[in-house]
C-alpha positions as CSV (number, residue, x, y, z in Angstrom):
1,X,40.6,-104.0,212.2
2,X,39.5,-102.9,208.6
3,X,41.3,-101.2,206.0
4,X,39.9,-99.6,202.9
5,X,41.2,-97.4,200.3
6,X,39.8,-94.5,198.2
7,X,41.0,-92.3,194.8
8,X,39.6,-89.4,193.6
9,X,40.7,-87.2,190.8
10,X,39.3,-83.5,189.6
11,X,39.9,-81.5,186.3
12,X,42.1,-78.2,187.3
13,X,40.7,-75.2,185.4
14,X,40.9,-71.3,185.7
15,X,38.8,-69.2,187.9
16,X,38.2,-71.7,190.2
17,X,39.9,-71.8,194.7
18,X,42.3,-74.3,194.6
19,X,41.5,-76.4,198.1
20,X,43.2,-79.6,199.3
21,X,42.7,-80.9,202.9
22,X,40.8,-78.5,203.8
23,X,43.4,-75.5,203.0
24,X,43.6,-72.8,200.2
25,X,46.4,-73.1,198.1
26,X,47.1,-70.2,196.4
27,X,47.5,-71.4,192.7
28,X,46.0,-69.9,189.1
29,X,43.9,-73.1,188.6
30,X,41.4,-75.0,191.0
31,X,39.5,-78.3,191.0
32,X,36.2,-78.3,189.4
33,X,33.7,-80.0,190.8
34,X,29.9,-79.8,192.3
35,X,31.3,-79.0,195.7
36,X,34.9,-77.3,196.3
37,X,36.6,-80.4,194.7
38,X,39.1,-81.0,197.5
39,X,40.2,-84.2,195.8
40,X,42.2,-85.3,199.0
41,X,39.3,-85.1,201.2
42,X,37.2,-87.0,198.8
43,X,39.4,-89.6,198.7
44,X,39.9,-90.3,202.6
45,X,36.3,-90.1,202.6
46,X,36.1,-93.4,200.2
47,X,39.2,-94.3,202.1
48,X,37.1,-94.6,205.6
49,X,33.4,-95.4,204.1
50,X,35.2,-98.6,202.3
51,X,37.0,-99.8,205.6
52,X,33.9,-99.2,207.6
53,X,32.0,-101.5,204.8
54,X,29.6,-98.6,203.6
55,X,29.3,-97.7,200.7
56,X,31.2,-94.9,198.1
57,X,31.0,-91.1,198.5
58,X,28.6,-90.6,195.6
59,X,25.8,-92.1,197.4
60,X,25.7,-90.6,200.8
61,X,27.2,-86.9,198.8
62,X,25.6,-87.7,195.1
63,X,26.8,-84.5,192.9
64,X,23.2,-84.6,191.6
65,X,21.9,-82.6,195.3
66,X,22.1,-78.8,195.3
67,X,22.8,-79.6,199.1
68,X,26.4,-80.2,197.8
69,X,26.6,-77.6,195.7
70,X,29.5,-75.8,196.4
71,X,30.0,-77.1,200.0
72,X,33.2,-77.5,201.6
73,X,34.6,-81.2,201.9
74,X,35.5,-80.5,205.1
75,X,32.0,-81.2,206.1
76,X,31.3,-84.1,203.8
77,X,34.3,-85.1,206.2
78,X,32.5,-84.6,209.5
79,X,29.1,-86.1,208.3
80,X,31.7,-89.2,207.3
81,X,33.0,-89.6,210.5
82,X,29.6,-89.3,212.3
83,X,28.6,-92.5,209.7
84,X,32.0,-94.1,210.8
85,X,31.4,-93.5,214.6
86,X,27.7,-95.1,213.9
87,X,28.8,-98.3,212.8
88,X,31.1,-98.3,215.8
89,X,34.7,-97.8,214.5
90,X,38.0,-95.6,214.7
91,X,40.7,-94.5,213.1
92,X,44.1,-96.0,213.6
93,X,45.6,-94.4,211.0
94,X,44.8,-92.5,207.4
95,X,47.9,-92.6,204.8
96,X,47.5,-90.6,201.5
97,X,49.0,-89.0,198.6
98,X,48.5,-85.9,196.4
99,X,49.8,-86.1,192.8
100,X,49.7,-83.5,190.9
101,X,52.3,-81.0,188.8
102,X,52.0,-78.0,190.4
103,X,52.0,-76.4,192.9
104,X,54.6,-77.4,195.2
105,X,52.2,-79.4,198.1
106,X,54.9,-79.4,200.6
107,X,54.7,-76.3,202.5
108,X,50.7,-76.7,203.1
109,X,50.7,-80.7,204.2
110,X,51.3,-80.0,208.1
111,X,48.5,-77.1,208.2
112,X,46.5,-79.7,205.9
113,X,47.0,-82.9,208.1
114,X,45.6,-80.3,211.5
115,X,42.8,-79.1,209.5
116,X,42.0,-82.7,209.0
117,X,42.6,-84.2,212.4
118,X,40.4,-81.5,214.1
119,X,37.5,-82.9,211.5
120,X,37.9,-86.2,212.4
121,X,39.2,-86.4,215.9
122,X,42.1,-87.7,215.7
123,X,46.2,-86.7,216.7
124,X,48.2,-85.6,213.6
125,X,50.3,-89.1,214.3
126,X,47.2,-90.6,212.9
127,X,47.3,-88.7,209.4
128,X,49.9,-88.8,207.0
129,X,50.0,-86.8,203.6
130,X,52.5,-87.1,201.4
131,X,52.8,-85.2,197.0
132,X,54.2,-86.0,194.7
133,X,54.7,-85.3,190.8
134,X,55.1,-87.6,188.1
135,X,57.7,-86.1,185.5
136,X,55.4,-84.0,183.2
137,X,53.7,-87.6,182.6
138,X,50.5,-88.4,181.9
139,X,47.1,-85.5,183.2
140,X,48.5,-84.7,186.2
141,X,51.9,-84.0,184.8
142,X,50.4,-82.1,181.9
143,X,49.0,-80.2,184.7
144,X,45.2,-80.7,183.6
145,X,44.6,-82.4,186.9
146,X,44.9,-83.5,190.8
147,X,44.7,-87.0,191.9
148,X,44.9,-88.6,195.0
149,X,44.8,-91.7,196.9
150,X,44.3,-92.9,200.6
151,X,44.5,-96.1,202.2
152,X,42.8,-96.1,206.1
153,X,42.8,-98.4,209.3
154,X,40.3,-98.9,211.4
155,X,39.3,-100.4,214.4
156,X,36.0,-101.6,216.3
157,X,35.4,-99.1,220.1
158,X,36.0,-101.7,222.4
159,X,32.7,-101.7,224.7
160,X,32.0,-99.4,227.2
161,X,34.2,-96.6,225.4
């Protein structure tokens, strides 16, 4: 088994689609970004390519490519798990967290965590996502910002699977 963890964090801004998990969120501010600047995806992404040993998002998705431009992390998410299932591994289980101000994350996690478990193949027992605020504190309080973390378990396809 293997565990790694992953953080990502985006700038919220005006006259941008606020997307996390996979799912529009209706909200006047969204993550800027060179792709869609779903900050949760990004960070399972880091989450799996550190327990499978690779390395960080930025170098298999660098922000530098017009091929990201604008693309939906939902398939930085699939191309992630094809890496993963290369190097022979699965997911045991993803845990994560949004933290961020506003808006309220909790009526959008369950459609977030099926979004993401038909991406990566897994049951929604796998997945957890959880939000949270913190007071008005700090760039995410202040509302200038979305951060989130992940932590994700993995384990070696026994052969002949």
């Amino acid at each position: 088994m293997r565990i790694g963890i992953g953080y990502d964090v985006h700038k919220l801004d005006y006259n941008r689609d606020l997307i996390l998990g996979g799912v529009k969120i209706p909200h006047e501010k969204g993550l800027v970004a060179h792709s869609d600047g779903d900050c949760l995806i990004h960070a399972i992404i880091d989450s799996i390519l550190g327990a499978c040993g690779l390395y960080d998002i930025g170098t298999y998705f660098p922000d530098t490519s017009d091929n990201f431009k604008d693309i939906s992390s939902l398939k930085l998410l699939e191309k992630t798990r094809e890496l993963m299932e290369n190097e022979k591994y699965e997911i045991s289980n993803i845990d994560s967290i949004i933290i961020c101000q506003k808006p309220k994350i909790n009526p959008y996690i369950n459609i977030m965590r099926e979004t993401l478990c038909n991406v990566l193949r897994i049951d929604i027992s796998q997945i957890t996502i959880k939000a949270t605020t913190e007071e008005k504190l700090g760039f995410t309080g202040k509302e200038k910002g979305i951060a989130c973390q992940a932590v994700c378990l993995l384990h070696k396809i026994k052969k002949g699977q």
